[in-house]
N, C-alpha and C positions, 0 to 999 in steps of 0.2 A: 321904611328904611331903604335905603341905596341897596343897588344890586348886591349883595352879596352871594358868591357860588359856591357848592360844597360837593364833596362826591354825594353818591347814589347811595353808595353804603352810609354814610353818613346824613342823608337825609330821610332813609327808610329806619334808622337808630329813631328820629325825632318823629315818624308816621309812626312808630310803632309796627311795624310791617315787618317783612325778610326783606334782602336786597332781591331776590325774583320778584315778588311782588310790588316793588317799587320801579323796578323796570316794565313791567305788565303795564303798570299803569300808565306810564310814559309814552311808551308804544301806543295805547288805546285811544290816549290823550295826547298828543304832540303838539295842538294848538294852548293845551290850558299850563302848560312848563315850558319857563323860559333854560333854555340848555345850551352850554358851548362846550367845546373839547379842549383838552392842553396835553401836551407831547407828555410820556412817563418819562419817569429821570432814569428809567433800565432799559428802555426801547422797548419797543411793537408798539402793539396796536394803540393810540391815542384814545385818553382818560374821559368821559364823560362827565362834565358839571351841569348841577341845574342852581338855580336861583334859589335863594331863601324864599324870597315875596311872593314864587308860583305855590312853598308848599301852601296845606295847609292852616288854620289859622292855629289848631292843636300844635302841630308841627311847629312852626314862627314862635308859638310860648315857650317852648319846650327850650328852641334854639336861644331864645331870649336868657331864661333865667341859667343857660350852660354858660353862657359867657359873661354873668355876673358873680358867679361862682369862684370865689379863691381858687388857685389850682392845687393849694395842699386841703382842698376841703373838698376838690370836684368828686363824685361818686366815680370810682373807682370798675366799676362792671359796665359805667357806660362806657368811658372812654380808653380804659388797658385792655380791650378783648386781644389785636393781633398783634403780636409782638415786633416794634418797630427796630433795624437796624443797628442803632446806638446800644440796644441794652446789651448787645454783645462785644460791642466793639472797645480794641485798646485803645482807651485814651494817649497811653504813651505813645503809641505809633501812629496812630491816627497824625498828633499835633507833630509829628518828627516830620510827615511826608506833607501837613498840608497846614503848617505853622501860621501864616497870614491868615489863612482863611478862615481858621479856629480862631485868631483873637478878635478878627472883626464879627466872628458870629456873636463873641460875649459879647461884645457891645451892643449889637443890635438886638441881641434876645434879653437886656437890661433894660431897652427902650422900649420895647413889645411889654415887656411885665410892669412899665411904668402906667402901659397904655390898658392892662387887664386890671391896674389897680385904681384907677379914675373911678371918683364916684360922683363926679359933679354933675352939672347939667348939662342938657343937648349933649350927648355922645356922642351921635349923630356926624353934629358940628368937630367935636374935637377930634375922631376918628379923621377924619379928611384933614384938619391943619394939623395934625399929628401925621400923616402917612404923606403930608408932605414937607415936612420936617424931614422924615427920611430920605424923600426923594422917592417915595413910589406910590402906588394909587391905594385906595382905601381898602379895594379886594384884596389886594395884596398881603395888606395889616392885617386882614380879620383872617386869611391864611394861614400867616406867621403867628397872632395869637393863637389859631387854632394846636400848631406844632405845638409852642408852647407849653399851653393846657396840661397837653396829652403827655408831655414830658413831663409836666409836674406831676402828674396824676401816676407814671411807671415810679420815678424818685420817690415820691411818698410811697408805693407800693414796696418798692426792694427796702425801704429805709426799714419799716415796719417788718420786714421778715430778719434784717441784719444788722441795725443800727447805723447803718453807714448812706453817710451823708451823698446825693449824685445831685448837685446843682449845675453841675457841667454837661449834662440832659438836656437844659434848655438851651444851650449853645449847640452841640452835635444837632440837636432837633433842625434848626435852620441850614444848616449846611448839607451839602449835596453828599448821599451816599455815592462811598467810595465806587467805582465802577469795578464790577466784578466780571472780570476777562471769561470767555465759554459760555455763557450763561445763554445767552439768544433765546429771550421769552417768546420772540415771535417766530422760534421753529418750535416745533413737534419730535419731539424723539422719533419717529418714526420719517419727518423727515430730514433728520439730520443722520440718521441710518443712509437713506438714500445716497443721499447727498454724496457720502466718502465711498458708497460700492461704486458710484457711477464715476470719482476721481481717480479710485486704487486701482480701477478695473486696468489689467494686464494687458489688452489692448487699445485699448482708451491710452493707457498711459505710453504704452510702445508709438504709439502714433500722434503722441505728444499733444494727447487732444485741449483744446484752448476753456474760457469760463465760460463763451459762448455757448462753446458746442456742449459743455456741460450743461445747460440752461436751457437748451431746446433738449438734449435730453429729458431731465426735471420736469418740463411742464407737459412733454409726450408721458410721464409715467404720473405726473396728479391727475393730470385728463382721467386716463384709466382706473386709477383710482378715485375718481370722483371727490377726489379735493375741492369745495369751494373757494377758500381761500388757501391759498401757498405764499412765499416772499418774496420779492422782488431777487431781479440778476445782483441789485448793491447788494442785498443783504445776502445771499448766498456767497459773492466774492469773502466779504468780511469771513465770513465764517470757515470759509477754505484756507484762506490769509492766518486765521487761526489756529488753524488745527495744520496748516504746513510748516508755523513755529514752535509748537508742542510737541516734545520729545519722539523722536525715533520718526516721525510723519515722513522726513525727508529723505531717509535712508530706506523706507517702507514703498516708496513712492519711486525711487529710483530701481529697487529692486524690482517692483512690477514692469516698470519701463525697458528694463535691460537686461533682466533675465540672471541668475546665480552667478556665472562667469563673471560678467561685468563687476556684477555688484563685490564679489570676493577681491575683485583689483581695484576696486575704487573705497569704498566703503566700508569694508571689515577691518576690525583691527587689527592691526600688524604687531607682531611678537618680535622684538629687540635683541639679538641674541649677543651674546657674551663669547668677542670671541680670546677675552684676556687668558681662559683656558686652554689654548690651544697655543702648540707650538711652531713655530717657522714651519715650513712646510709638512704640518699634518693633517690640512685641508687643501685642496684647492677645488676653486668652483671654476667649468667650463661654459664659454658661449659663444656664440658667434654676434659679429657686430654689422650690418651694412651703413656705411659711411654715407652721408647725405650731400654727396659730393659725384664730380666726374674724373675721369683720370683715361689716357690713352693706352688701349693695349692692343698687342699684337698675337693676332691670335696664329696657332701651329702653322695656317694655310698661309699666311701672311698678312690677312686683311687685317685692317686698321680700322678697331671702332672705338668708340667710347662707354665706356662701363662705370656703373657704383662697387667700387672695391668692397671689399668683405676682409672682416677683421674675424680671425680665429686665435684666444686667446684663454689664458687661465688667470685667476686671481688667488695668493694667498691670503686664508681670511684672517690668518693673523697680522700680517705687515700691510695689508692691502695693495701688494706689489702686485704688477703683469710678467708673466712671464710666457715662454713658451709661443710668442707673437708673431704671426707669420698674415700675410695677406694675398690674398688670390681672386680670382672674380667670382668663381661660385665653392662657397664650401662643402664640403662631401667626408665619409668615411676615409678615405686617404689625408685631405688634408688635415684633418682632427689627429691621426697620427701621426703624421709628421710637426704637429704641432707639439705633442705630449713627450716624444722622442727629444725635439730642441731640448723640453724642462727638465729631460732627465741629464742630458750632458750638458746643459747650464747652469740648474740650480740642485738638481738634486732628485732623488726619488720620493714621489709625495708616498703618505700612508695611506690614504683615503681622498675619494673625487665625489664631488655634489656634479652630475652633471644635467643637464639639459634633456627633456622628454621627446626628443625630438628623434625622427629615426636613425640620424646619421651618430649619435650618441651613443645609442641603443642597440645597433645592431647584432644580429648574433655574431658576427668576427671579431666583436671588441668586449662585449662580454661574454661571451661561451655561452647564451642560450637568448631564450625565445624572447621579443619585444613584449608576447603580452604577460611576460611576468614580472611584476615591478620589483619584487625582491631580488636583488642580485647577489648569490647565494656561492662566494666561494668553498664550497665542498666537493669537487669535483677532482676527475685526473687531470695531471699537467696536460694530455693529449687536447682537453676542450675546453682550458680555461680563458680561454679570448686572450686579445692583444695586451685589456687593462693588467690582470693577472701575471701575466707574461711576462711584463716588465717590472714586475715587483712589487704592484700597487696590491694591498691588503684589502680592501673593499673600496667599494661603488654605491654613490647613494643617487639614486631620480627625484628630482624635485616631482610634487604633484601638477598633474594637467592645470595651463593657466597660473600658475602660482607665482609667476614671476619673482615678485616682493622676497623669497626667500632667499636669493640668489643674489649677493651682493655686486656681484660685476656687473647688473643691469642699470644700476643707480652709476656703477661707474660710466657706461654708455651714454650716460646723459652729459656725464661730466665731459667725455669726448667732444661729443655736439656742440654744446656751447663754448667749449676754450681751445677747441681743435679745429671740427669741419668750418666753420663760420669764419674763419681766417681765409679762407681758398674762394677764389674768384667764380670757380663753378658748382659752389655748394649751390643747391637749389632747394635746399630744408627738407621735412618728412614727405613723401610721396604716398604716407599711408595714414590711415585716420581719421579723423573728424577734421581735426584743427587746418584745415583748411589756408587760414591765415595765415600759418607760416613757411605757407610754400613760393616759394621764390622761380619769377620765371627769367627761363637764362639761355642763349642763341649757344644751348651746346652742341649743336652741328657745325655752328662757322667756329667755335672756340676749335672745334678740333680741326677742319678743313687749314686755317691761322697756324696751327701747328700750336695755343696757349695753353691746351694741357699737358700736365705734369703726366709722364710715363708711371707705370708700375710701380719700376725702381726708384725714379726720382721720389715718388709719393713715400713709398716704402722709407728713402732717407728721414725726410720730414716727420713722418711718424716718430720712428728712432729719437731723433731729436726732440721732438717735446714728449715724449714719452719718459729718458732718462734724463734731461735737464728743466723740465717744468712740473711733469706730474710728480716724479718719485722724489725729488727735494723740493717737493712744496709741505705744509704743513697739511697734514690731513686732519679733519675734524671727527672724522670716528674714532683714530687715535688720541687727539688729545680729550676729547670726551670721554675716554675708559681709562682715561689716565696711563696713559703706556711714559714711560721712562726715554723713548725714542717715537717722534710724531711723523716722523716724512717716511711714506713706504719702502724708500733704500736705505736708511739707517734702523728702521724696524727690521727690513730682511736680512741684513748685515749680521747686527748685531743682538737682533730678541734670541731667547731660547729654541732651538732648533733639534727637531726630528732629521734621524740621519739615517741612511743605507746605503750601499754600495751601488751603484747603477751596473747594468749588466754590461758583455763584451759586446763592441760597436760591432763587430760583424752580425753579432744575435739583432741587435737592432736592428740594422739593414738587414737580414733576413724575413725579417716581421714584417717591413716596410712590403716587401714585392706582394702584386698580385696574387692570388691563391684562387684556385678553382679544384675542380674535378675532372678525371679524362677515364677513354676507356683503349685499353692498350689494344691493336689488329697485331696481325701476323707483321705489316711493316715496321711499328713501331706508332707511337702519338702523332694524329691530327690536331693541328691548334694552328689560327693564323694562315689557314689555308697552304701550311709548310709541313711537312713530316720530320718530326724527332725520333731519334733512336740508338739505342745505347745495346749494346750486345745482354746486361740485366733483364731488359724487357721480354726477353725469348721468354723467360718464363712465370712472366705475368699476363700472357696471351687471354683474350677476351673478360680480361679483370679490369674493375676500376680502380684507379692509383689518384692519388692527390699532388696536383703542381702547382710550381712557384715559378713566376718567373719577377726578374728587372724591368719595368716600366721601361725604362733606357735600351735596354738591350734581350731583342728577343732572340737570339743565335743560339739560347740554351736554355731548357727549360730543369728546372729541380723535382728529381719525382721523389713521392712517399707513398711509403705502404697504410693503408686504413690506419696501422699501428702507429705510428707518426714515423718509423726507423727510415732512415734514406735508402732508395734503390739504386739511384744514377743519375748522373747529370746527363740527359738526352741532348744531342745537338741536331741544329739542321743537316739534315742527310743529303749526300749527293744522290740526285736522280740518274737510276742506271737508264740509260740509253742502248738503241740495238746497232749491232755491228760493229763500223767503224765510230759511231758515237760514243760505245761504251768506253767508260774511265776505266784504262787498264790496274790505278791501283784501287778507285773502287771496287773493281771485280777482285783481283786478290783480295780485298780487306773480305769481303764478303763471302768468300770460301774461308777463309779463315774461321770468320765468327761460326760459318757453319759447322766447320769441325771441331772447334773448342764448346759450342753447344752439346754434340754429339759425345763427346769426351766424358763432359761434364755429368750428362744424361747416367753415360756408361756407368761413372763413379757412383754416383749417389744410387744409380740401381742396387751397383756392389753392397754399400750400404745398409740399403734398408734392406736386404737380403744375407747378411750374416748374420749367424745364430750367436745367440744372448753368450753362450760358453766365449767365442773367439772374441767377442765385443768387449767380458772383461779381462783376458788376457791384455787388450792391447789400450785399456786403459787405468792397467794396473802400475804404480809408479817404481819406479827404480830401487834396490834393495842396497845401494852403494851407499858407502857412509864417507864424512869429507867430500860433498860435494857441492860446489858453491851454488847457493840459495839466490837465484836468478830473480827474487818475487824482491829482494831487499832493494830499495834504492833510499835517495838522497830523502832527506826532509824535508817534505816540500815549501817552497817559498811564499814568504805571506805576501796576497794578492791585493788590490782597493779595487776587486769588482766582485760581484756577485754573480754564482755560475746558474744558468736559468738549468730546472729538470724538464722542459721537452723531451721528447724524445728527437723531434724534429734537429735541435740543436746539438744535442748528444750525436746523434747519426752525421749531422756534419765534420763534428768533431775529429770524431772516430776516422771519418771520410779521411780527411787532413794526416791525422796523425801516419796511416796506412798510408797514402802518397810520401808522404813525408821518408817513413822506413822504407819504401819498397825503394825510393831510388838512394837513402843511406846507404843499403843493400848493395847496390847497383855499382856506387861507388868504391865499395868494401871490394867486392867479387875482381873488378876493374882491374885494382891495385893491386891484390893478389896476383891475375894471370898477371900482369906488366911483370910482376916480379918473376914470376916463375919462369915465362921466356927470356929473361934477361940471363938469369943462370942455366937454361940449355944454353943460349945461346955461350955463356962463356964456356960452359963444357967441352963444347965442339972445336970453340977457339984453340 
């Protein structure tokens, strides 16, 4: 007979032998078996055949009368032992995904069984002008009968247990098992362990390590382990290629790479929030923005440089309007309140602020307590509720460290960039990052030497302008996405549902605004500024610490307060006494003055707390007259549209005012009266 070749298992079936045994022999024997290999249809390692005509002559009968055997007649324990492919697979799906190739296997597995059912002569002969009838070689044919066979031989088996007919056995039999993805017979579980610790490793993957460097890894750890065979660099790619499309790999893989931060802003899913519950201003979210751009400023000394402006701004999260917009070159705890100040006498007093973790957010001046406590916990006295408080704002929420994404004004930042900064000639794109790419190089030394940048103020106009005629009446897509009834952030802040309160009196605002520190009072009065303050009050807050305010604008006067927040005095710069004929003749009188109204005062208050409890209530027992007009009664007071803050800081100014206010009422009373009463001596005399 013509060569024909069959596996090892399949020819150790015909010795009667195991398949160890039949490889034993092969090995011992290699000149007396004719052998070649063919690729397996699932990859690795390449199949071994041997020839019929080396086995056997037992073996050769064996083979002989297997393949004159009907195949619904062949015995059934030679040829069903390992369960092939097909008995489990969907027909239905199978022919959905590989429809061609299923109807030409019927055909050809009709002409195989045309070729198993020949009974005539020279088969020999017919095998060969039959396998080339098909167009393939004879080995080929006695292959494809062999499928065949084996197929009939399972179909008779399942028929006989269920009545049901599987003659579409011998069609699947010739067709290529579907390729089953992960499978990689030619790794080892143990090195396919490897494989992914040496991919996921945390700095393998921070340092971006390549398949290369993965592969001289791998073969320094089979070395060690005394692998004799391991897979090649292609077939480890494949298999990284694999398991970096297999769910979650790539998100696993970046996390090692770039550590929880990263991965929480790249990667984790993002929570969509609803902000159709919310009223016109009973959110807004704070941040700061720098511009990817240049602009001319003039600094205090006069020099002239160029700077990336800084956008400080609030967003309402129900209208997605800006408000509160101010721009400067570096932002800080002053200009965040001067920014929150604009939103209250522009739009309104917000209920609640998502701000920014950042310290100039956080400070203990604008909440009332410590950075490291992230709760911010209005239950305190007005003396230490911060700026936010102060102004009427109900609560204070801190996004978490990194969180960006929760914070909707930073998506707005993007939207800046692209339909805003990218218009100006000396945008020069992010300065920060990775992206590289999109930074833009630009001769902003000569633009500014040229005199082509845009000032401050010019820039500041520009803003303005596509801020309320492009952003706030364009249609926004997070509103029409939640379906709001008004889509462009000035008709949503207009007209949506709105949270309201009274904003407080603009002097309490500018009060807020000024400086604030601590001092400690000397015998002359407050050092601050390398200038002496001093108010005749101070006399007797001598080596105490007091808390002062003063005007950015103007330091000529400083505003003191007691620990308790009550006001002691508005200190001014004191004249420096000088000696002899230097000395200020009215400073020296002003200053004997104060000394004897000190001394006065001293006197009193000694008097004071030196009379006994009996004379103390005599003299503030009330009057026993009846019909006497009730000095306490006045007018009903007038309804305000401001809200009165309880400082005491504010209260004490108040108070301040009203006392100036009456003492020179007073003044003018007393006036009026002597005017009159020397008018009448004098007509007496007349």
């Amino acid at each position: 007979m013509s060569d024909i070749f069959i596996t090892l298992k399949e020819a150790a079936v015909f010795e009667g032998i195991t398949y160890q045994g039949m490889t034993s022999r092969v090995a011992r024997n290699p000149q007396q078996y004719k052998t070649q290999t063919q690729a397996r249809e699932g990859g690795g390692k390449d199949q071994v055949l041997i020839s019929v005509s080396s086995l056997s002559a037992k073996a050769r009968k064996a083979y002989r009368a297997a393949q004159k055997v009907d195949g619904r007649d062949v015995i059934i324990d030679q040829r069903a032992k390992a369960t092939p492919w097909y008995v489990e697979a969907d027909l239905n799906q199978y022919i959905e995904g590989n429809k061609k190739r299923f109807y030409e296997a019927v055909e050809l597995a009709a002409r195989v069984q045309d070729f198993i059912d020949y009974t005539g002569p020279d088969r020999t002969g017919y095998a060969e002008r039959h396998a080339l009838g098909l167009g393939i070689s004879p080995q080929t044919l006695y292959r494809y009968m062999q499928n065949v066979l084996e197929a009939n031989a399972w179909a008779l088996k399942l028929e006989k247990e269920d009545g049901q007919s599987r003659e579409y056995f011998r069609a699947l039999a010739l067709c290529r098992k579907p390729k089953e993805s992960g499978t990689f017979p030619s790794l080892a579980p143990e090195q396919k362990a490897l494989i992914e610790n040496i991919w996921f490793d945390k700095r393998f993957a921070a340092n971006l390590g390549t398949m290369e460097m993965l592969y001289e890894r791998f073969e320094e750890e089979a070395e060690r382990r005394g692998w004799e065979e391991y897979p090649s660099l292609k077939t480890v790619s494949r298999y990284i290629k694999y398991i970096m499309d297999s769910r979650g790999a790539e998100s696993a893989r970046y996390l090692a790479a770039n550590g929880t931060r990263e991965w929480r802003n790249k990667m984790m899913l993002k929570g969509k929030r609803d902000a159709t519950t919310l009223e016109v201003m009973e959110l807004l979210v704070g941040d700061e923005h720098t511009f990817d751009l240049w602009v001319q400023y003039t600094a205090p000394n006069g020099k002239v440089k160029a700077v990336r402006p800084v956008l400080v701004a609030w967003m309402d999260m129900r209208s997605r309007d800006i408000l509160g917009d101010v721009i400067c070159v570096k932002a800080n705890g002053d200009t965040l309140k001067e920014s929150l100040v604009k939103v209250i006498y522009t739009a309104g007093v917000p209920k609640r602020l998502l701000i920014d973790n950042g310290k100039d957010y956080t400070k203990e001046e604008l909440t009332g307590q410590s950075r490291k406590k992230r709760n911010i916990e209005f239950d305190f006295d007005a003396e230490t509720v911060g700026f936010y408080q102060s102004i009427g704002i109900q609560g204070v929420d801190r996004a978490l460290p990194y969180q960006a994404w929760v914070k909707a004004v930073e998506r707005f930042f993007g939207t800046v960039c692209q339909r805003f900064s990218k218009w100006f000639d000396s945008y020069t794109g992010t300065l920060t990052g990775s992206k590289t790419y999109a930074k833009r190089k630009k001769d902003i030394d000569g633009m500014l030497e040229r005199g082509e940048l845009m000032t401050m103020e010019e820039f500041y106009e520009a803003w303005e302008k596509w801020k309320n005629e492009k952003y706030r009446t364009r249609k926004h897509r997070g509103l029409s996405d939640a379906g709001e009834k008004w889509v462009t952030p000035g008709e949503m802040f207009e007209h949506g549902p709105r949270y309201m309160k009274a904003a407080p009196p603009r002097e309490y605002a500018a009060m807020l605004l000024m400086k604030a520190d601590t001092a400690r009072v000397y015998n002359q009065g407050i050092h601050k500024f390398g200038t002496l303050y001093t108010d005749y009050e101070l006399a007797f807050w001598k080596d105490k610490t007091v808390r002062i305010k003063w005007d950015i604008d103007d330091v000529s006067k400083l505003y003191v307060y007691a620990p308790d927040g009550h006001k002691i005095c508005e200190a001014v710069s004191a004249e420096v006494l000088g000696f002899g004929e230097k000395c200020s003749q009215a400073a020296l009188e002003k200053l004997m003055r104060d000394q004897k109204r000190q001394y006065r005062d001293s006197v009193e208050a000694l008097e004071d707390f030196t009379t006994p409890y009996e004379e103390r209530l005599e003299q503030g027992r009330p009057s026993d007259a009846v019909g006497k007009l009730d000095l306490m009664i006045g007018h009903a007071p007038r309804e305000r549209v401001i809200a009165l803050p309880q400082d005491k800081e504010f209260r004490a100014e108040t108070a301040d005012r009203r006392k100036k206010k009456r003492s020179s009422a007073g003044d003018e009373f007393l006036g009026a009266k002597a005017d009159s009463a020397l008018s009448r001596i004098r007509a007496v005399n007349e």
